[in-house]
C-alpha positions in Angstrom: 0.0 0.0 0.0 1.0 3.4 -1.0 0.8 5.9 2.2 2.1 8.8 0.2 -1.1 10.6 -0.7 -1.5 10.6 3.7 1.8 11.8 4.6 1.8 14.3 1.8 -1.6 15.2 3.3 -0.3 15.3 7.0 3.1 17.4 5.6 1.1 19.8 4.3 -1.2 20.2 7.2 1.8 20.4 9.2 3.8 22.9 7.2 0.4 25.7 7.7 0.9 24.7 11.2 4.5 25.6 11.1 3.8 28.5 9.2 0.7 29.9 11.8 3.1 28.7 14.7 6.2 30.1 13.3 4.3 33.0 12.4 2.8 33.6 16.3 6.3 32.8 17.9 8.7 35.2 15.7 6.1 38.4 16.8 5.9 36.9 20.7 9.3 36.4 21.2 10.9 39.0 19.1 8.0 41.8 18.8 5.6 43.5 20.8 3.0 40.5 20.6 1.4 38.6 18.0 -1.9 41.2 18.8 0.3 43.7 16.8 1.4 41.8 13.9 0.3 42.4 10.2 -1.8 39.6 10.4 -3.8 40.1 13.5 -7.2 40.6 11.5 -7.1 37.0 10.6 -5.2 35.7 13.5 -5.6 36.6 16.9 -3.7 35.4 20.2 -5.1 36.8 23.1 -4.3 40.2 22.9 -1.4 42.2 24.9 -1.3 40.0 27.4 1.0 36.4 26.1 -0.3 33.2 27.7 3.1 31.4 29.0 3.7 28.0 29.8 7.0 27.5 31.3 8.3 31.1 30.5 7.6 30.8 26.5 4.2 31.5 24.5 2.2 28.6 23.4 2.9 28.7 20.2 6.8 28.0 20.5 5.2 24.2 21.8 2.7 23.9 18.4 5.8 25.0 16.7 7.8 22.2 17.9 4.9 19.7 17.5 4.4 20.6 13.5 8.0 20.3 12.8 8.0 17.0 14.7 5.2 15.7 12.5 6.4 17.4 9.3 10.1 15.3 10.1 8.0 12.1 10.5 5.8 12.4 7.5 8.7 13.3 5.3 11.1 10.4 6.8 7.7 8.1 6.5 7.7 9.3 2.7 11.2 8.6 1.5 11.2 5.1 3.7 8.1 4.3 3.1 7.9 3.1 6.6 4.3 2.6 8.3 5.7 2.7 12.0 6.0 6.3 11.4 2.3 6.5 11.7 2.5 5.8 15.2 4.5 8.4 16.4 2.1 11.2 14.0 -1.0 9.9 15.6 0.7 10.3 19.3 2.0 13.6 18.1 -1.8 14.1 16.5 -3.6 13.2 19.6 -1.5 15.7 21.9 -2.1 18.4 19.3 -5.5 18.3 19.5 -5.6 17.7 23.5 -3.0 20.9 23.7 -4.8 23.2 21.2 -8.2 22.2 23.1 -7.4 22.4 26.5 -5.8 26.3 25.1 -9.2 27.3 23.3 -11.2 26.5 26.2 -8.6 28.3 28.6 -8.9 31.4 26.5 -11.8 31.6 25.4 -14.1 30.1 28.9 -11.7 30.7 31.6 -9.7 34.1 30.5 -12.6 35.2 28.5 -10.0 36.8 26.0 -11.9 39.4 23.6 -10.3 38.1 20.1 -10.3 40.9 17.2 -10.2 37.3 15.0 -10.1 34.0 15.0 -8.1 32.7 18.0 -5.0 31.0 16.7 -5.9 27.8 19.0 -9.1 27.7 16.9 -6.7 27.1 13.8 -4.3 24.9 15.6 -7.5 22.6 16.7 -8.4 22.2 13.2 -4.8 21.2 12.0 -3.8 18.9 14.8 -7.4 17.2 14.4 -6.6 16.8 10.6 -3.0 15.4 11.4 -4.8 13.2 13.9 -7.7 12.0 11.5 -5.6 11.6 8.4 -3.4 9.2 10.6 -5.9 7.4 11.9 -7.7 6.9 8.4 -4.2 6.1 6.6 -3.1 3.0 9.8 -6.8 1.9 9.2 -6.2 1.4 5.7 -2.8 0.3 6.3 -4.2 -2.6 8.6 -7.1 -3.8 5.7 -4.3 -4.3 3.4 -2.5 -6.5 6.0 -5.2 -8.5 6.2 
Protein backbone atom coordinates (compact mmCIF):
# COMPACT_ATOMS: atom_id res chain seq x y z
CA UNK A 1 0.00 0.00 0.00
CA UNK A 2 1.00 3.37 -0.98
CA UNK A 3 0.78 5.90 2.22
CA UNK A 4 2.14 8.78 0.25
CA UNK A 5 -1.06 10.59 -0.66
CA UNK A 6 -1.46 10.64 3.69
CA UNK A 7 1.79 11.77 4.58
CA UNK A 8 1.76 14.31 1.79
CA UNK A 9 -1.63 15.23 3.32
CA UNK A 10 -0.27 15.31 6.99
CA UNK A 11 3.05 17.38 5.62
CA UNK A 12 1.11 19.77 4.31
CA UNK A 13 -1.19 20.25 7.25
CA UNK A 14 1.75 20.38 9.23
CA UNK A 15 3.83 22.85 7.22
CA UNK A 16 0.43 25.66 7.73
CA UNK A 17 0.86 24.66 11.23
CA UNK A 18 4.51 25.60 11.13
CA UNK A 19 3.80 28.49 9.17
CA UNK A 20 0.74 29.86 11.76
CA UNK A 21 3.12 28.68 14.65
CA UNK A 22 6.23 30.11 13.29
CA UNK A 23 4.33 33.00 12.36
CA UNK A 24 2.78 33.58 16.26
CA UNK A 25 6.26 32.81 17.86
CA UNK A 26 8.71 35.19 15.71
CA UNK A 27 6.09 38.39 16.82
CA UNK A 28 5.88 36.87 20.67
CA UNK A 29 9.26 36.43 21.21
CA UNK A 30 10.92 38.97 19.08
CA UNK A 31 8.01 41.81 18.83
CA UNK A 32 5.61 43.53 20.79
CA UNK A 33 3.03 40.54 20.65
CA UNK A 34 1.37 38.62 18.01
CA UNK A 35 -1.94 41.22 18.81
CA UNK A 36 0.28 43.69 16.82
CA UNK A 37 1.39 41.84 13.93
CA UNK A 38 0.30 42.39 10.16
CA UNK A 39 -1.80 39.59 10.37
CA UNK A 40 -3.83 40.15 13.50
CA UNK A 41 -7.17 40.61 11.47
CA UNK A 42 -7.12 37.01 10.60
CA UNK A 43 -5.20 35.71 13.47
CA UNK A 44 -5.62 36.61 16.89
CA UNK A 45 -3.70 35.36 20.18
CA UNK A 46 -5.09 36.84 23.05
CA UNK A 47 -4.34 40.25 22.88
CA UNK A 48 -1.44 42.22 24.89
CA UNK A 49 -1.25 39.97 27.44
CA UNK A 50 1.03 36.36 26.07
CA UNK A 51 -0.27 33.19 27.66
CA UNK A 52 3.13 31.38 29.05
CA UNK A 53 3.66 28.04 29.76
CA UNK A 54 7.02 27.51 31.33
CA UNK A 55 8.34 31.11 30.47
CA UNK A 56 7.59 30.82 26.54
CA UNK A 57 4.16 31.46 24.49
CA UNK A 58 2.19 28.60 23.40
CA UNK A 59 2.86 28.71 20.21
CA UNK A 60 6.77 28.01 20.49
CA UNK A 61 5.22 24.21 21.77
CA UNK A 62 2.74 23.90 18.41
CA UNK A 63 5.80 24.99 16.72
CA UNK A 64 7.84 22.18 17.85
CA UNK A 65 4.86 19.74 17.50
CA UNK A 66 4.41 20.63 13.55
CA UNK A 67 7.98 20.32 12.75
CA UNK A 68 8.02 17.01 14.65
CA UNK A 69 5.19 15.69 12.55
CA UNK A 70 6.39 17.42 9.26
CA UNK A 71 10.14 15.28 10.09
CA UNK A 72 8.03 12.13 10.53
CA UNK A 73 5.81 12.40 7.51
CA UNK A 74 8.67 13.30 5.25
CA UNK A 75 11.07 10.39 6.84
CA UNK A 76 7.70 8.07 6.54
CA UNK A 77 7.66 9.32 2.69
CA UNK A 78 11.25 8.63 1.49
CA UNK A 79 11.16 5.10 3.71
CA UNK A 80 8.10 4.33 3.05
CA UNK A 81 7.89 3.06 6.64
CA UNK A 82 4.27 2.55 8.31
CA UNK A 83 5.75 2.71 11.99
CA UNK A 84 6.01 6.27 11.36
CA UNK A 85 2.28 6.46 11.71
CA UNK A 86 2.46 5.77 15.23
CA UNK A 87 4.48 8.37 16.36
CA UNK A 88 2.14 11.25 13.99
CA UNK A 89 -1.05 9.85 15.61
CA UNK A 90 0.75 10.29 19.32
CA UNK A 91 1.95 13.64 18.15
CA UNK A 92 -1.77 14.14 16.51
CA UNK A 93 -3.58 13.25 19.63
CA UNK A 94 -1.46 15.74 21.93
CA UNK A 95 -2.12 18.40 19.26
CA UNK A 96 -5.49 18.29 19.49
CA UNK A 97 -5.56 17.72 23.49
CA UNK A 98 -3.04 20.94 23.66
CA UNK A 99 -4.77 23.21 21.24
CA UNK A 100 -8.24 22.22 23.06
CA UNK A 101 -7.36 22.42 26.46
CA UNK A 102 -5.82 26.34 25.13
CA UNK A 103 -9.21 27.26 23.33
CA UNK A 104 -11.20 26.47 26.17
CA UNK A 105 -8.57 28.30 28.64
CA UNK A 106 -8.85 31.36 26.47
CA UNK A 107 -11.76 31.56 25.40
CA UNK A 108 -14.07 30.13 28.91
CA UNK A 109 -11.70 30.73 31.55
CA UNK A 110 -9.68 34.13 30.46
CA UNK A 111 -12.57 35.20 28.46
CA UNK A 112 -10.05 36.84 26.00
CA UNK A 113 -11.92 39.42 23.61
CA UNK A 114 -10.31 38.08 20.08
CA UNK A 115 -10.29 40.86 17.15
CA UNK A 116 -10.16 37.29 15.03
CA UNK A 117 -10.06 34.03 15.03
CA UNK A 118 -8.09 32.75 17.98
CA UNK A 119 -4.97 30.96 16.75
CA UNK A 120 -5.87 27.82 18.98
CA UNK A 121 -9.09 27.65 16.95
CA UNK A 122 -6.70 27.10 13.85
CA UNK A 123 -4.27 24.86 15.57
CA UNK A 124 -7.47 22.57 16.66
CA UNK A 125 -8.43 22.19 13.23
CA UNK A 126 -4.76 21.22 11.99
CA UNK A 127 -3.80 18.92 14.82
CA UNK A 128 -7.45 17.24 14.43
CA UNK A 129 -6.64 16.83 10.63
CA UNK A 130 -3.03 15.37 11.36
CA UNK A 131 -4.82 13.19 13.89
CA UNK A 132 -7.68 11.97 11.51
CA UNK A 133 -5.58 11.58 8.45
CA UNK A 134 -3.38 9.20 10.60
CA UNK A 135 -5.91 7.38 11.93
CA UNK A 136 -7.73 6.86 8.41
CA UNK A 137 -4.25 6.09 6.59
CA UNK A 138 -3.11 3.00 9.77
CA UNK A 139 -6.84 1.91 9.22
CA UNK A 140 -6.20 1.42 5.66
CA UNK A 141 -2.75 0.25 6.25
CA UNK A 142 -4.24 -2.63 8.58
CA UNK A 143 -7.11 -3.75 5.75
CA UNK A 144 -4.34 -4.27 3.43
CA UNK A 145 -2.51 -6.53 5.98
CA UNK A 146 -5.19 -8.51 6.20
Amino acid sequence: MNLNKYYGLILGLAAIGLLLSGYLSYWNLFGPGCHEGPLSWLVSCGGPQKVLIFGLPTCVYGFAMYLTVATLAVIGMMRQRSDVLNGIRLLGVVGTLFAAGLTIYELWILKIQFSGLPACVYGLVLYAGILVTSHVAHRQLRRAAA
